[in-house]
C-alpha positions in Angstrom: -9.5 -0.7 2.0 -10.8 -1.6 -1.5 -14.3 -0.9 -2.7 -16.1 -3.7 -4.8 -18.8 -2.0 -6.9 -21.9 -4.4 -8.4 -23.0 -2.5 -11.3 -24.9 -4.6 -13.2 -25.7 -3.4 -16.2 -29.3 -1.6 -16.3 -31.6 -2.0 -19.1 -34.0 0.2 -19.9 -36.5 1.3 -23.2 -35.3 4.5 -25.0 -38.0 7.3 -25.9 -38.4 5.9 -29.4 -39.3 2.2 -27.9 -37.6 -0.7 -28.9 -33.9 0.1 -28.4 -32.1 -1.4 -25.0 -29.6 1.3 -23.0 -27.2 0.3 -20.6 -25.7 2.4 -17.9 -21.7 2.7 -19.0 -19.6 0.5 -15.6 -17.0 3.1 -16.2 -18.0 6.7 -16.1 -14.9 8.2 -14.9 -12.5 6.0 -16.8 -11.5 7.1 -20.9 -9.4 4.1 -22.2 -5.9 5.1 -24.2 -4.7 2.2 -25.4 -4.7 -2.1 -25.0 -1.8 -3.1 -22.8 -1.9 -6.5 -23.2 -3.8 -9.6 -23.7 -4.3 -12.7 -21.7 -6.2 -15.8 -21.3 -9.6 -14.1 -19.5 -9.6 -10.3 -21.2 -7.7 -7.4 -21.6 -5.5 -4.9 -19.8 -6.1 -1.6 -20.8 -4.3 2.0 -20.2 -6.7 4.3 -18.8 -7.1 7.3 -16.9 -9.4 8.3 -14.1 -11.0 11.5 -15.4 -11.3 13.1 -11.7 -7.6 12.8 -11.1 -6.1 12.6 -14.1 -4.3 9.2 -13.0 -2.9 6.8 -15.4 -4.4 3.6 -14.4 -4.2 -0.1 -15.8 -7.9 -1.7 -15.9 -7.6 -5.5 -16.0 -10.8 -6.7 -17.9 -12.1 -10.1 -17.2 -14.7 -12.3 -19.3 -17.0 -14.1 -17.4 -17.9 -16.9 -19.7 -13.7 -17.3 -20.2 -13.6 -18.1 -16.5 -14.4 -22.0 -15.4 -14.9 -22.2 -11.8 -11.4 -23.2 -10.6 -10.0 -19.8 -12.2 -12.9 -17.8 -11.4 -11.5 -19.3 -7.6 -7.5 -17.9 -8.6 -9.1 -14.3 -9.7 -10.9 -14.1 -6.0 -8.6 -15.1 -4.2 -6.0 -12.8 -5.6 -8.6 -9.8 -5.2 -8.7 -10.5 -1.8 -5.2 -10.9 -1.1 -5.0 -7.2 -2.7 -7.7 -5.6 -0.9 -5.4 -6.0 2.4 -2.2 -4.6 1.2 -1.1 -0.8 0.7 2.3 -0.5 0.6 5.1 1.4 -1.5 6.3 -1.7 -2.8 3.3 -3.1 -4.2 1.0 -2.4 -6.9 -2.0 -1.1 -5.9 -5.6 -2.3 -6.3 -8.1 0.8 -6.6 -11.8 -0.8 -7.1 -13.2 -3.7 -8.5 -16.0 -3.3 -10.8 -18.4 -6.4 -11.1 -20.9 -6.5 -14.3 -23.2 -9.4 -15.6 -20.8 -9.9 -18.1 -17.4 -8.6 -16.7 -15.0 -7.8 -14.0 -13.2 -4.4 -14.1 -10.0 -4.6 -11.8 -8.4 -1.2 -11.5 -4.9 -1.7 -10.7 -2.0 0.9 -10.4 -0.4 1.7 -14.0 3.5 0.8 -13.8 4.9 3.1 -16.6 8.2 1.0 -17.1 7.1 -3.0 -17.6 8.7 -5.7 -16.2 12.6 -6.0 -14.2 12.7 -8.8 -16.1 13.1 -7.0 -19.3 15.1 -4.1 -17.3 17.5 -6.3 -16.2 17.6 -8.3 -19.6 18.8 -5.2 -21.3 22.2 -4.6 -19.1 22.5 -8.4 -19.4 23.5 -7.9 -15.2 23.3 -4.7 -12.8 25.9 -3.3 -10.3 25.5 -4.1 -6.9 24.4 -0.8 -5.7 21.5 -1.0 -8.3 20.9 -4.3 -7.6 21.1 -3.7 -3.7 18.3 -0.6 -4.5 15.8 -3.3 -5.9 16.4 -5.6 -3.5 15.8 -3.5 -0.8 12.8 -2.7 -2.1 10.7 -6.3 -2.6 12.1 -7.6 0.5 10.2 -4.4 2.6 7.4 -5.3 0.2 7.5 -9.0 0.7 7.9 -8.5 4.6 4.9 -6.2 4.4 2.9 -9.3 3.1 4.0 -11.8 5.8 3.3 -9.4 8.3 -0.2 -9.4 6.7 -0.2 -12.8 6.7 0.5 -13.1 2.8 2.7 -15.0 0.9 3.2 -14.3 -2.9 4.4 -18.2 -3.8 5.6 -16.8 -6.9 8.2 -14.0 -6.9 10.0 -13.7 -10.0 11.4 -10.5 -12.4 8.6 -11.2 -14.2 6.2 -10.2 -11.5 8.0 -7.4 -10.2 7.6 -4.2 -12.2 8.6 -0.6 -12.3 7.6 2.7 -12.3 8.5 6.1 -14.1 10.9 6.6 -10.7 12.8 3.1 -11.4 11.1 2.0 -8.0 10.1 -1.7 -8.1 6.3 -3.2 -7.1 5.3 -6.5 -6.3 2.2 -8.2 -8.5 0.6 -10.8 -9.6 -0.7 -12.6 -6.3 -2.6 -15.3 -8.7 -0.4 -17.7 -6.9 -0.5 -16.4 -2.8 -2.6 -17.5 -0.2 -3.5 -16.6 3.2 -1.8 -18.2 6.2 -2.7 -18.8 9.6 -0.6 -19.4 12.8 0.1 -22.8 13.7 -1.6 -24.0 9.5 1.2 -25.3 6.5 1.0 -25.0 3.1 1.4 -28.1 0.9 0.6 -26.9 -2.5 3.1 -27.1 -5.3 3.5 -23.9 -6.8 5.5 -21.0 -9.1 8.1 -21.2 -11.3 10.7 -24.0 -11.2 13.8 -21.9 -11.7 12.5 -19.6 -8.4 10.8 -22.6 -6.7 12.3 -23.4 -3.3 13.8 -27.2 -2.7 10.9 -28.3 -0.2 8.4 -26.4 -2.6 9.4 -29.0 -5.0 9.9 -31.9 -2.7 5.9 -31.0 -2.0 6.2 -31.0 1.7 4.4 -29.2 4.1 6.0 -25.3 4.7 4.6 -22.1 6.3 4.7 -19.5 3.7 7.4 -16.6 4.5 10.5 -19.3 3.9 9.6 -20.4 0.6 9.3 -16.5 -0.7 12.8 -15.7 1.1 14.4 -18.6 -1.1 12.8 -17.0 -4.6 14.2 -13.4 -2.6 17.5 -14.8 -3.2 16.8 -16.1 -6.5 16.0 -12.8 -8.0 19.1 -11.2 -6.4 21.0 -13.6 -7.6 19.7 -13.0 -10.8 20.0 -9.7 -10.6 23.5 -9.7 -9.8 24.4 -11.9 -12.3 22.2 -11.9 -15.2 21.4 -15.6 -14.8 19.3 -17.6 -12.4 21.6 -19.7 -9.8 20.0 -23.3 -11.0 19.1 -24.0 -14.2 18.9 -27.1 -16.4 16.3 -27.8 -19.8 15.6 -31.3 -18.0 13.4 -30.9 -15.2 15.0 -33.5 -12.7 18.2 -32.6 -13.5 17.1 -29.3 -12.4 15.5 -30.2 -9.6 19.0 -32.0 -8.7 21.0 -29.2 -8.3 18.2 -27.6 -6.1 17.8 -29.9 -3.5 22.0 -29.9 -3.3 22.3 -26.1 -3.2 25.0 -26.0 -4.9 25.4 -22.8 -7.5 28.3 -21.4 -9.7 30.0 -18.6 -7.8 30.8 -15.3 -9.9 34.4 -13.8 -9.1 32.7 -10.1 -9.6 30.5 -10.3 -6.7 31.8 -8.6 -3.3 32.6 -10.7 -0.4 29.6 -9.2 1.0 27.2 -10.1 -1.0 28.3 -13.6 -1.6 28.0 -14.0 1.7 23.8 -12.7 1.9 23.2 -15.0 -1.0 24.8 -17.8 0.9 22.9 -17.1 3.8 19.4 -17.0 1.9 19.9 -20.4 -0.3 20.2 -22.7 1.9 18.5 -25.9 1.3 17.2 -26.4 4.9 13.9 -23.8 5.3 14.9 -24.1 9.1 18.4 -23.2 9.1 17.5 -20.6 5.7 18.3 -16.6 6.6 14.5 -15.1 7.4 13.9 -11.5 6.5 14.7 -9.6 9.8 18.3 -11.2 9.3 18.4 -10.0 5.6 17.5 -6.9 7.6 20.4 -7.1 9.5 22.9 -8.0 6.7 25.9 -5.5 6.2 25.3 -5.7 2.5 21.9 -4.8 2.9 22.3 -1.9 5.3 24.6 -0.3 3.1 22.7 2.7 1.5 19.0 1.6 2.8 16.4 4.3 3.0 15.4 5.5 5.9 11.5 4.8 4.9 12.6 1.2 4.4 15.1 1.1 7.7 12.5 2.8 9.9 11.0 0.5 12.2 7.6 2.6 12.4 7.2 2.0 8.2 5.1 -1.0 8.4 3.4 0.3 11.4 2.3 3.4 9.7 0.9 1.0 5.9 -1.1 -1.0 8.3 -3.8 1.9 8.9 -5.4 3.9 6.4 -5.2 7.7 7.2 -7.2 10.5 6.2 -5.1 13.0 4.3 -6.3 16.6 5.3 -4.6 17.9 1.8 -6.3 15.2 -0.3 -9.6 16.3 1.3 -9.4 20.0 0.3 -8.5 18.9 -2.9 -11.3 16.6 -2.9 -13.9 20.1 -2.0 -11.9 21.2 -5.1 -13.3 18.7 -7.4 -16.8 19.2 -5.5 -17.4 16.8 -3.2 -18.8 17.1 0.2 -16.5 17.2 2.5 -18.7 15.6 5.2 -19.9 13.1 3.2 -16.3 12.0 2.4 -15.4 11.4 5.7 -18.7 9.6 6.7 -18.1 7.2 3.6 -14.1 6.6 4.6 -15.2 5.7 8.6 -18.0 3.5 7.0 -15.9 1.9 4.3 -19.2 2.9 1.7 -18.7 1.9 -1.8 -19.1 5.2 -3.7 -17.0 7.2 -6.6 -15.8 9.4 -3.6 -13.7 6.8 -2.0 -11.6 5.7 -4.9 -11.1 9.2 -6.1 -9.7 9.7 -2.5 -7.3 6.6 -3.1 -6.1 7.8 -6.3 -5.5 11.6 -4.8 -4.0 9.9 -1.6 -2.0 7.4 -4.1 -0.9 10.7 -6.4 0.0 12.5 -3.2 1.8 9.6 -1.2 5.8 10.8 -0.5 6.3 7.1 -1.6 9.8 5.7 -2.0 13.0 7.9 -0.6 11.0 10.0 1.3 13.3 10.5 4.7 10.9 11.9 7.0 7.2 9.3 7.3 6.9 10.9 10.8 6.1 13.7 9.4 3.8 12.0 7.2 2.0 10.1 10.1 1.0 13.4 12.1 -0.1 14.9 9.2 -3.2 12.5 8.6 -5.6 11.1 10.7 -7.3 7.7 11.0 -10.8 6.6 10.3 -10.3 3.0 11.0 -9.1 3.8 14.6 -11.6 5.0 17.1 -9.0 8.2 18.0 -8.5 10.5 15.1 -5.4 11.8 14.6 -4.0 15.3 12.7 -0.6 17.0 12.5 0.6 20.9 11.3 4.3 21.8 11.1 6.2 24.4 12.6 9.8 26.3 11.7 9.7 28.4 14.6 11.6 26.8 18.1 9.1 25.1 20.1 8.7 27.5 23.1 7.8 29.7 19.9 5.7 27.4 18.7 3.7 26.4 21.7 3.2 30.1 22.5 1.5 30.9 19.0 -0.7 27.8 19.3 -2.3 28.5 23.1 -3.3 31.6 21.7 -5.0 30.5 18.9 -6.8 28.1 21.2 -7.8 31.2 23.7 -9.2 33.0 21.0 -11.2 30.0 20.5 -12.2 29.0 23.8 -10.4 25.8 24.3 -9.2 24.9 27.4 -6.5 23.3 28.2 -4.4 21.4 31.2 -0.4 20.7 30.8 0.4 17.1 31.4 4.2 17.5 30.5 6.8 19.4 28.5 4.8 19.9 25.1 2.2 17.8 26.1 -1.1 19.0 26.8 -4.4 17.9 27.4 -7.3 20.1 25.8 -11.5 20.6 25.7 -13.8 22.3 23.7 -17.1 23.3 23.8 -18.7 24.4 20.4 -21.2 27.4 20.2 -24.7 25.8 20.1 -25.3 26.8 16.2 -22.1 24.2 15.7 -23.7 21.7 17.9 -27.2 21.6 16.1 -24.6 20.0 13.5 -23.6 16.8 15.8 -23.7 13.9 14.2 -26.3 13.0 17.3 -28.9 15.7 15.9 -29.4 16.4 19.5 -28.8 19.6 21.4 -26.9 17.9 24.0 -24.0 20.3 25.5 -22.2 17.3 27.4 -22.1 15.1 24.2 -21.0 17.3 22.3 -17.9 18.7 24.2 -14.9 17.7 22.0 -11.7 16.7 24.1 -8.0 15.9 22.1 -4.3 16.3 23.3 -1.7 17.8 21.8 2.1 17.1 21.6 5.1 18.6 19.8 7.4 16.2 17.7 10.7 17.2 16.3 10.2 15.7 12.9 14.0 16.9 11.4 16.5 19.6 12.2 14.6 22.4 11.8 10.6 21.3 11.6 8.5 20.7 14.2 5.2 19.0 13.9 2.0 18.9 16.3 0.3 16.2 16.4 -3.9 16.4 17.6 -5.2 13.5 18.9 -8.9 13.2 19.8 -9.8 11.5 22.6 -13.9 11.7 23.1 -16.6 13.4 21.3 -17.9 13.6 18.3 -15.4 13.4 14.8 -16.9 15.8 13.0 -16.7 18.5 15.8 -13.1 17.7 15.8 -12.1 18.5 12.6 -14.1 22.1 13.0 -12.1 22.6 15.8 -9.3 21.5 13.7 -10.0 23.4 10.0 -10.4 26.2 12.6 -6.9 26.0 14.3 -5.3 25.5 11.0 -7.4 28.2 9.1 -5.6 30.7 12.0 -1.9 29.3 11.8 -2.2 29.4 8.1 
C-alpha cells in the first residue's frame, strides 16, 4: 500500500509584500548527498527525519518527461505500489509537485551485483546459489502478483548492507491478465529470451525465467552464456541454445541451467520446478522454502511494536490505525512503512510464523494479534484465562487450545465506539484464541477478532498484553 501525495506547491505573499513562499514537498526528508544522475532528474541520498532511515529519493522533471515516458514512470509506479516483499526494493510514497515527482524508494547501501560480481571476476556456487535463491522468491512474488519485470539483469538487481539482493527497476514490466499475451519487444539483448527476440506472442513469467538463468549463469561464470558484438550473430546462438559449458560447475548445477535455457518457452523449467531443483534446495532458507512466505507479503499487517513506537514519536495511536484501514494519505502512514520496513526480520529469519501472529491486518475484515509464551502450554493457557477473568471475558472451549471468547466493555469504554452510540449489543467485542508452537521452546497465541468493533479489540488487547507483560 503506497501513498501518492499532491502537494502542489502553495504560493503565498510574505509580511513584507512582494516576495512568493512555497510550502517545502519534503518536510521530513534532509538530503546527504547526489547518488546519481539520469535522463529525467536526480537520485538523491536522504534520510527520513522521523526514523532516521536512509532513503534514495528519485527526482523527476516534469518538463524532461514527453508523454510516452511520462507513460514508462506510471506504469512503473504502479507496478511498485503492489509489491512488498524481501526481495524487492521498496517504494515508500510518491510525492507529486507542479514541477516534480519525488519517488521515495528503499536506499540499497551496496550498488549493483553487477559491479559485485565484476570484482570476483565469478562467485562460488554456494554464493551464487544464495543470490539466486533470492530473485527467483522475488521474481515468483511478482508473477504471483501478476507482474513481470521484462528486464532482469545484474544491473537491476542491487544489494544491501547484509549482501541480500533486491529486484528494481520495473521501467520495463507490465501487468498481465489470464488468458492476455504479451508481444512487445523488450530488455536487454544478452538477457532477452529467444521468442522475446523472435517478437512473438508470450505470457510474461517464461520470458523472466529465461533472463533467471541468464544471470545465474552469469553469476557462475563471470560471463553471460551468449554473446556476440553483431547483433544477428547473437541472436543466432540464442534461438539454437547452444552455450559453452564450464568444467568448474557441479553436475548439479549444469543440470538447473540446462533445465532453465531451453529454447522452447513450453518445454523451458517454470519456477516451482526451479523450486524443486536439488541444487536449489541445497542450503535454502526457510523464509524462502516456506510455503506460507508469499501468503503472509500479500497482506499488509499492523505491527503492534511499530505502533508503540509510533506513540513514541507522538502520533495518535487511534488515528494511525483509522488512516492504515482507510489507506489515507498522511505523514503517519509512511512513517509506519519505514518503522515497519526498519523492523521487518527480513532475509534469514527462520521463524515468519511467529512474525504472522504477531501483527494484525487492516486490509482483512478479521483483525489479527499474537504474544509469545516460554512457559508449556497447559502453563500458558492457565495464566491467560486468568487474565481474561480478571477482565470479564468470557469464554467457551471449542478444542484443545482453541477457544472461543466475548467481551463486554464498561460503558465509559463504549462511549468510545467508533458508532458514537451507547449501544451495549454493538459494542460487545467477540475473538478466538489459539496456541501455536512457533519453535522448540516458544509458543505464540494468536487473537483473532471475529465481530465488533476494531478499536474495542485492541483495548481488550493492549489490556491482555499490558497484564502478561
Amino acid at each position: 500500500m503506497i501513498y501518492l501525495y499532491n502537494r502542489s506547491l502553495k504560493m503565498s505573499k510574505s509580511n513584507g509584500g512582494g516576495s512568493n513562499l512555497y510550502r517545502d514537498p519534503l518536510p521530513h526528508y534532509k538530503f546527504v548527498r547526489t547518488l546519481g544522475i539520469g535522463a529525467f532528474g536526480k537520485v538523491k541520498l536522504a534520510v527520513h527525519t522521523l526514523t532516521g532511515l536512509n532513503v534514495a529519493i528519485k527526482i523527476l522533471d516534469r518538463e524532461s518527461i514527453n508523454n510516452l515516458d511520462a507513460d514508462k514512470v506510471r506504469r512503473e509506479i504502479n507496478i511498485m505500489k503492489r509489491l512488498s516483499h524481501p526481495h524487492i526494493v521498496r517504494l515508500f510514497e510518491v510525492i507529486d509537485t507542479q514541477s516534480k515527482v519525488y519517488v521515495v524508494m528503499e536506499h540499497m547501501d551496496l550498488g549493483e551485483l553487477y559491479d559485485y560480481v565484476t570484482l570476483r571476476v565469478r562467485l562460488d556456487e554456494d554464493k551464487a546459489r544464495h543470490f539466486f535463491q533470492q530473485i527467483i522468491s522475488g521474481i515468483e512474488y511478482c508473477h504471483r502478483h501478476k507482474v513481470v519485470h521484462r528486464d532482469l539483469k545484474p544491473e537491476n538487481l542491487l544489494m544491501d548492507a547484509k549482501h541480500n539482493v533486491k529486484i528494481a527497476d520495473f521501467g520495463l514490466g507490465n501487468i498481465t491478465l489470464d488468458g492476455h499475451f504479451l508481444k512487445t519487444f523488450c530488455g536487454t539483448l544478452n538477457y532477452a529470451a529467444p521468442e522475446l527476440m523472435c517478437k512473438k506472442l508470450y505470457a510474461g513469467p517464461e520470458v523472466d525465467v529465461w533472463s533467471c538463468g541468464i544471470i545465474l549463469y552469469a553469476l557462475l561464470c563471470g560471463r553471460v552464456p551468449f554473446e556476440d558484438a553483431n547483433m544477428s550473430c547473437l541472436f543466432a546462438k540464442v534461438q539454437k541454445g547452444v552455450y559453452p559449458v564450464s568444467p568448474h560447475l557441479s553436475k548439479s548445477a549444469l543440470d538447473l541451467i540446462s533445465r532453465i535455457l531451453v529454447v522452447d518457452p513450453m518445454k523451458r523449467i517454470s519456477i516451482p520446478e526451479i523450486r524443486q531443483h536439488p541444487w536449489f534446495r541445497e542450503n535454502l532458507p526457510l523464509y524462502i522454502a516456506s510455503p506460507s512466505t508469499d501468503a503472509l507479503s500479500k497482506t499488509e499487517k499492523v505491527d503492534m511494536d511499530v505502533l508503540k513506537e509510533m506513540i513514541k514519536l507522538g502520533f495518535d495511536i487511534r488515528e494511525v490505525i483509522g488512516s492504515l484501514q482507510n489507506n489515507l494519505q498522511n505523514e503517519a502512514t509512511v512513517t509506519y512503512r519505514m518503522l515497519q520496513h526498519t523492523r521487518s526480520p527480513g532475509p534469514g529469519c527462520m521463524d515468519h510464523l511467529q512474525t504472522f501472529l504477531q501483527t494484525a491486518s487492516p486490509v482483512e475484515s478479521n483483525w489479527k494479534l499474537g504474544f509469545k509464551s516460554r512457559a508449556s502450554p497447559r502453563e500458558t493457557m492457565m495464566s491467560i484465562l486468568k487474565v481474561f477473568q480478571s477482565l470479564n471475558v468470557r469464554w467457551k472451549e471449542i478444542r484443545q487450545y482453541n477457544m472461543k471468547c466475548m467481551w463486554l466493555p464498561p460503558l465509559s469504554m463504549q462511549s468510545r465506539s467508533t458508532t458514537g452510540t451507547d449501544c451495549r449489543s454493538g459494542d460487545t467485542v467477540k475473538f478466538e484464541i489459539q496456541l501455536y508452537k512457533a519453535s522448540a521452546t516458544i509458543y505464540v497465541l494468536d487473537l483473532q477478532q471475529l465481530s465488533g468493533p476494531p478499536f474495542l479489540f485492541l483495548e481488550v488487547c493492549y489490556a491482555f498484553q499490558a497484564m502478561v507483560t
